[in-house]
C-alpha positions as CSV (number, residue, x, y, z in Angstrom):
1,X,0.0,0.0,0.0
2,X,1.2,3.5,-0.6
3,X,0.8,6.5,1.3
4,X,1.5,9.7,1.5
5,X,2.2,11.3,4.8
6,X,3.0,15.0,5.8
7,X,5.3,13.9,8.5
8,X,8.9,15.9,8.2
9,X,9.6,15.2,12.2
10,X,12.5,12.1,11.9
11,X,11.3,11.2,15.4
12,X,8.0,9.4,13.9
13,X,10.2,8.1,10.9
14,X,12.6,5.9,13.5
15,X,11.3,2.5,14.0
16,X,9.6,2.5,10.0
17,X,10.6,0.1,7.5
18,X,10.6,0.9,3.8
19,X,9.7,4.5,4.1
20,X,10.7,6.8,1.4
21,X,10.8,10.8,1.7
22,X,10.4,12.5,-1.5
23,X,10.4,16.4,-1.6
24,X,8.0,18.0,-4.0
25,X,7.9,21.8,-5.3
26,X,5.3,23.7,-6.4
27,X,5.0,24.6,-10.6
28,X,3.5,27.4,-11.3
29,X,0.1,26.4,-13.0
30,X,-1.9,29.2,-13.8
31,X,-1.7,33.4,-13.7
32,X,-4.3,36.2,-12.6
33,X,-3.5,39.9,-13.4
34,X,-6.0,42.3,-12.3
35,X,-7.2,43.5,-15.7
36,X,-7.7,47.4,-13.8
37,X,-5.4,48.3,-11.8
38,X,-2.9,46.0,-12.7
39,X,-1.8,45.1,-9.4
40,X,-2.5,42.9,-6.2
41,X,-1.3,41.6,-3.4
42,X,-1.9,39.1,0.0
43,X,-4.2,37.1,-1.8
44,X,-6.4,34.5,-0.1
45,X,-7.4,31.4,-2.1
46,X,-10.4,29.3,-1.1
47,X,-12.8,26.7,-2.8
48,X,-16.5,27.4,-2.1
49,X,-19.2,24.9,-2.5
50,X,-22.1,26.9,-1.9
51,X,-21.3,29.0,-5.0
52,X,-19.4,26.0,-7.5
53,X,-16.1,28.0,-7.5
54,X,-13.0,29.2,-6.7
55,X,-12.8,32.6,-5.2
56,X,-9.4,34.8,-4.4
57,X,-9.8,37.7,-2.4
58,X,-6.7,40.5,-2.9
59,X,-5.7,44.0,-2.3
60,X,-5.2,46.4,-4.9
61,X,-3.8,50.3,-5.5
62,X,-6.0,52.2,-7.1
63,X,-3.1,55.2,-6.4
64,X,-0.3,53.5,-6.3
65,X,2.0,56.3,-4.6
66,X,-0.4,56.0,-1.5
67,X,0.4,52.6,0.0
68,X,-2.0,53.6,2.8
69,X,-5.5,52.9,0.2
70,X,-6.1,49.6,-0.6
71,X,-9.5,47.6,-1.7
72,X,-10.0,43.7,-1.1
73,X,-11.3,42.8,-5.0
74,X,-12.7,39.8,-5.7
75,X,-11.7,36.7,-8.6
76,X,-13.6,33.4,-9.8
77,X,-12.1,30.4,-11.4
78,X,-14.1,27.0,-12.0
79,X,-10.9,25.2,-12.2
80,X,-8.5,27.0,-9.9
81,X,-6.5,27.9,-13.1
82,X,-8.0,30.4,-15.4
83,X,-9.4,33.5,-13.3
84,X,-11.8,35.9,-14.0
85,X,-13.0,38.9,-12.1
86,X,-16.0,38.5,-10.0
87,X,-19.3,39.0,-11.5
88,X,-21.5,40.4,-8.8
89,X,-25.0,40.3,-8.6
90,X,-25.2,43.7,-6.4
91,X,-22.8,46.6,-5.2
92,X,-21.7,44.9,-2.2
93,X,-19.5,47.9,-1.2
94,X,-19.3,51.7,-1.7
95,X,-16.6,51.4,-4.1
96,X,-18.0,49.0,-5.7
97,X,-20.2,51.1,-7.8
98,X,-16.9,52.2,-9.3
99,X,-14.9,49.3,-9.4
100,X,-17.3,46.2,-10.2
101,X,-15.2,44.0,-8.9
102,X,-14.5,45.5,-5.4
103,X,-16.2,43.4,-2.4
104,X,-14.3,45.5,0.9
105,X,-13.3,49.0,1.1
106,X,-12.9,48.9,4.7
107,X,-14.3,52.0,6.0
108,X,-11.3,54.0,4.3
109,X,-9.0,51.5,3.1
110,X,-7.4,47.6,3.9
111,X,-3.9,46.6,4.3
112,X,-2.8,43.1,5.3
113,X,-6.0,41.1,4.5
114,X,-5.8,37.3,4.5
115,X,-9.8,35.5,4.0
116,X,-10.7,32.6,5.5
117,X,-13.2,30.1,4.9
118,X,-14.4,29.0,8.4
119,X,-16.5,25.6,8.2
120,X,-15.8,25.4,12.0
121,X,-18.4,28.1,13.0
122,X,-22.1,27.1,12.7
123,X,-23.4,30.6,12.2
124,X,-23.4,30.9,8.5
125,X,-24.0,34.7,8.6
126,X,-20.3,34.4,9.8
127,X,-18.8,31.7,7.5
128,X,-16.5,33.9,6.0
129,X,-13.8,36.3,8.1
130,X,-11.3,38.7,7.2
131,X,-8.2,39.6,9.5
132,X,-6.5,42.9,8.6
133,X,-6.0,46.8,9.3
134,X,-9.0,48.9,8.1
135,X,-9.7,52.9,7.8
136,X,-6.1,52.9,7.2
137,X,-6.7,56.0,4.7
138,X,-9.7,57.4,5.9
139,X,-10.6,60.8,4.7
140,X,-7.1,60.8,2.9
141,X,-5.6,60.8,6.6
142,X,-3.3,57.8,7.0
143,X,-3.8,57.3,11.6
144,X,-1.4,57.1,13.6
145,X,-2.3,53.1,14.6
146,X,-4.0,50.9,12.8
147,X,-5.8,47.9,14.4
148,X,-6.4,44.5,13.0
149,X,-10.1,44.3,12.9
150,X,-11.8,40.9,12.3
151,X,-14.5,41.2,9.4
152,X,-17.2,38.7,8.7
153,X,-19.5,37.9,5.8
154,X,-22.0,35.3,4.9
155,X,-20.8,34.8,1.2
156,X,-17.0,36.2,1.0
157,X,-18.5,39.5,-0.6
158,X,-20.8,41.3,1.5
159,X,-18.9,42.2,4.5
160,X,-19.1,44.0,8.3
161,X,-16.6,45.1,9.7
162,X,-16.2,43.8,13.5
163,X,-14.0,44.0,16.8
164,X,-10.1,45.0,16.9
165,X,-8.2,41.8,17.3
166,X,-4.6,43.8,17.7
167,X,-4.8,47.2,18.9
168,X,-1.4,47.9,16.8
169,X,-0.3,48.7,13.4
170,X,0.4,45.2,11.6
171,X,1.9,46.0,8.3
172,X,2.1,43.2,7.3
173,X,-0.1,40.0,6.5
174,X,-2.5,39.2,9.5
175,X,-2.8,35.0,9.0
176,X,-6.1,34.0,10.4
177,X,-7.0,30.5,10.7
178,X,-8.7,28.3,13.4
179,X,-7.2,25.3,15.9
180,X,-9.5,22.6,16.0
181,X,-7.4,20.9,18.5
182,X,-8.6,23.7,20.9
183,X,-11.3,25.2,19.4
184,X,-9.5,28.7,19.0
185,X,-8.5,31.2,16.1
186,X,-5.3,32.3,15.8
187,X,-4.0,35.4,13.7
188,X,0.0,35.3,12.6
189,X,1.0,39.2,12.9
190,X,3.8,41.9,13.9
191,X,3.4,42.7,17.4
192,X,4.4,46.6,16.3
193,X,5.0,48.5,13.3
194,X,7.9,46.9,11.5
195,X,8.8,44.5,13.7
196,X,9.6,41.8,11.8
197,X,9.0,38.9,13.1
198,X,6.1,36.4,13.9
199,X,3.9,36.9,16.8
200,X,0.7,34.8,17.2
201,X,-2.3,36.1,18.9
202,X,-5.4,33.4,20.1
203,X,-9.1,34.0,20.9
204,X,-11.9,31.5,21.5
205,X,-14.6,33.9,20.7
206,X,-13.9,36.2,17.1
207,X,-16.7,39.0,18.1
208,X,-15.4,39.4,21.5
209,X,-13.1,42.3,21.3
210,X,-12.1,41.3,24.8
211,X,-10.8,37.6,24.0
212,X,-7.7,37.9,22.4
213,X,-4.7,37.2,24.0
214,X,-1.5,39.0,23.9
215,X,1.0,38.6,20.9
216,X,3.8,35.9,22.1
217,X,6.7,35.4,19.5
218,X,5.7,32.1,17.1
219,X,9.0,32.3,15.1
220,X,12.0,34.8,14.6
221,X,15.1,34.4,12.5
222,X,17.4,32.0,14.0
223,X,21.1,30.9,14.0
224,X,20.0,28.4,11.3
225,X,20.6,31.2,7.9
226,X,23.8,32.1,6.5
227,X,22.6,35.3,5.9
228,X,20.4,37.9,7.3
229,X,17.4,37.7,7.4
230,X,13.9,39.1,8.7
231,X,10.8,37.4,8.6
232,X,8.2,39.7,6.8
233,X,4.9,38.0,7.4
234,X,3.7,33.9,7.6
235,X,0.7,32.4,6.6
236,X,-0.5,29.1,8.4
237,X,-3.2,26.6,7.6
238,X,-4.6,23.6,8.8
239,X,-4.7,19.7,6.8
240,X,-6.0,16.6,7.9
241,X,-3.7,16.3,11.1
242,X,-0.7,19.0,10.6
243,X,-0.4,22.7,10.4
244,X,1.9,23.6,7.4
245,X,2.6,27.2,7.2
246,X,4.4,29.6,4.4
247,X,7.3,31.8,5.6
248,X,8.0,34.4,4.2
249,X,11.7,35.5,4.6
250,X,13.1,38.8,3.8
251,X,16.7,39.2,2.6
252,X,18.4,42.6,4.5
253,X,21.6,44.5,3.8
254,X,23.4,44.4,7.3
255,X,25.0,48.2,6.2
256,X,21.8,49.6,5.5
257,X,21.8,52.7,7.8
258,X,17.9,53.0,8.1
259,X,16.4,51.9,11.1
260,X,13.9,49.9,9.0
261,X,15.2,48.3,6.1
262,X,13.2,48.9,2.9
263,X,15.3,47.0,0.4
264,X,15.9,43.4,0.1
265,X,14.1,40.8,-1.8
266,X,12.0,38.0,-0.3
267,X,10.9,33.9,-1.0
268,X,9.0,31.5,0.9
269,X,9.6,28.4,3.3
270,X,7.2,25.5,4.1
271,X,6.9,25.7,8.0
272,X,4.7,23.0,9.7
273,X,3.4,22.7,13.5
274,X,1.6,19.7,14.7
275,X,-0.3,22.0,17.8
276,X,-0.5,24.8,15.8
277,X,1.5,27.0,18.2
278,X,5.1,25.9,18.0
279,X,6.1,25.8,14.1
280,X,9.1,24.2,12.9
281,X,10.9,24.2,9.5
282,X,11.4,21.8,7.0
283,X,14.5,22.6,5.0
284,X,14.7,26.0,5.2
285,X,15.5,26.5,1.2
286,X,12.9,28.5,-0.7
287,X,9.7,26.1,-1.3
288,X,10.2,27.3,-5.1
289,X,13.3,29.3,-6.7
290,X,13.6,32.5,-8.2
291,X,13.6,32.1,-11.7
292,X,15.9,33.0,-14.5
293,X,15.7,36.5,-16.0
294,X,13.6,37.8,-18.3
295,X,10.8,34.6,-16.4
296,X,8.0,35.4,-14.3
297,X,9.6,34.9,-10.5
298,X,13.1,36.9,-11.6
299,X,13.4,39.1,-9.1
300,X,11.7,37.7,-5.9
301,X,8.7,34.7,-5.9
302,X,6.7,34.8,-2.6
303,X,4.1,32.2,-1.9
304,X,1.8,33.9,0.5
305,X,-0.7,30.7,0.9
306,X,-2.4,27.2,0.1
307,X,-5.7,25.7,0.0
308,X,-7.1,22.5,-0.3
309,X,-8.6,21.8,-3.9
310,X,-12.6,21.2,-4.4
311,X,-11.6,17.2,-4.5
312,X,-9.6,17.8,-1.0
């Protein structure tokens, strides 16, 4: 009989027999480029039954000198491949009578999105949820501090905006996904404004803006790299038994003078966690390399997720 198994601990491979490990990368399959503004990132990948597709959820510029306004748009694909814009039945959205395609404009503007498909929670008005920064340009006034608001929605596309989950800027993207070993959500974040590493932050209860823990450090850049690094943001995921996460590591200048480094180029690494709270690393090499110039990938390839197809 074969098998395959997302074990990567050598612990739980000690006493087999005539086990082979076999390390697969991704290949790129398909391409989406918003056909409008020509831009997008943090995008959110989920199948949903209830309406026979695939939806991603990105943000995009419409003014691309002010990285402070971003709307979550919205993209269908029957086959995960070929993506379309969304067509909408309604205006779900105030911008949306301008842009078509635009689900979430967050009171004033998103930043750090990630969408989640929750089939844990029975309330279907609340099936979908959003973890990110919103009003973050708000009568062209970028604040101060931006919380990381949770947002719900019945149907990925009309949505409310809820309680803070992280009362501090999180530049970055805000992971959310749920433990079912505990029966708690968990958003991956930066504790502060540019800190750049992983913090996780727990809560039983998603509208109780009272619930959330404190942010306690999941994963910061070790003695394992040869070269320094920061870790820019992390997206985790639960399947069938094992957390696997994507890391996203950003490549620094150690002579940069600034306090916050702006330049560097970034990949990913699978990370997994078998609790979903203490995350380890597989082989810390990018889970796919940069590509040769002139290619699609050439100057930095980031994989910012995963989901599970409509077959499982």
């Amino acid at each position: 009989m074969q098998a395959a198994i997302c074990f990567f601990d050598d612990y739980w491979l000690d006493v087999k027999r005539g086990v082979q490990r076999r390390w697969f990368r991704p290949k790129q399959s398909g391409e989406y480029i918003d056909p409008e503004f020509h831009n997008g990132v943090y995008p959110s990948v989920h199948w949903c039954p209830e309406a026979g597709v695939y939806r991603l959820w990105y943000e995009v510029l419409p003014v691309m000198k002010v990285d402070a306004l971003r709307y979550l748009a919205l993209a269908e694909s029957e086959d995960g491949r070929t993506w379309r814009p969304a067509r909408l039945a309604d205006r779900p959205d105030p911008m949306s009578a301008e842009h078509p395609y635009i689900v979430y404009s967050g009171n004033g503007g998103v930043h750090g999105t990630s969408v989640f498909r929750d089939p844990f929670d029975p309330d279907p008005s609340r099936r979908y949820k959003a973890a990110g920064m919103t009003r973050t340009y708000r009568d062209g006034i970028r604040p101060e501090t931006l919380p990381v608001r949770l947002s719900v929605s019945p149907d990925g596309i009309h949505w409310q905006e809820g309680d803070i989950i992280h009362p501090y800027t999180s530049d970055a993207l805000n992971a959310l996904f749920f433990n079912p070993w505990d029966g708690r959500y968990q958003v991956l974040l930066r504790a502060a404004y540019v800190d750049r590493r992983i913090f996780q932050v727990t809560g039983r209860e998603p509208g109780n803006p009272y619930d959330w823990s404190e942010p306690r450090l999941a994963v910061h850049p070790d003695a394992g790299y040869d070269v320094p690094v920061q870790l820019y943001s992390m997206w985790a995921g639960w399947n069938d038994g094992l957390f696997l996460g994507q890391l996203m590591k950003y490549y620094v200048d150690l002579h940069d003078v600034d306090y916050s480094t702006m330049t560097g180029y970034q990949d990913s690494e699978l990370m997994y966690s078998y609790d979903g709270y203490h995350w380890m690393h597989t082989t810390r090499e990018p889970l796919v390399e940069r590509s040769y110039p002139d290619e699609h990938g050439q100057c930095e390839l980031v994989l910012t997720g995963m989901t599970t197809s409509d077959d499982g």
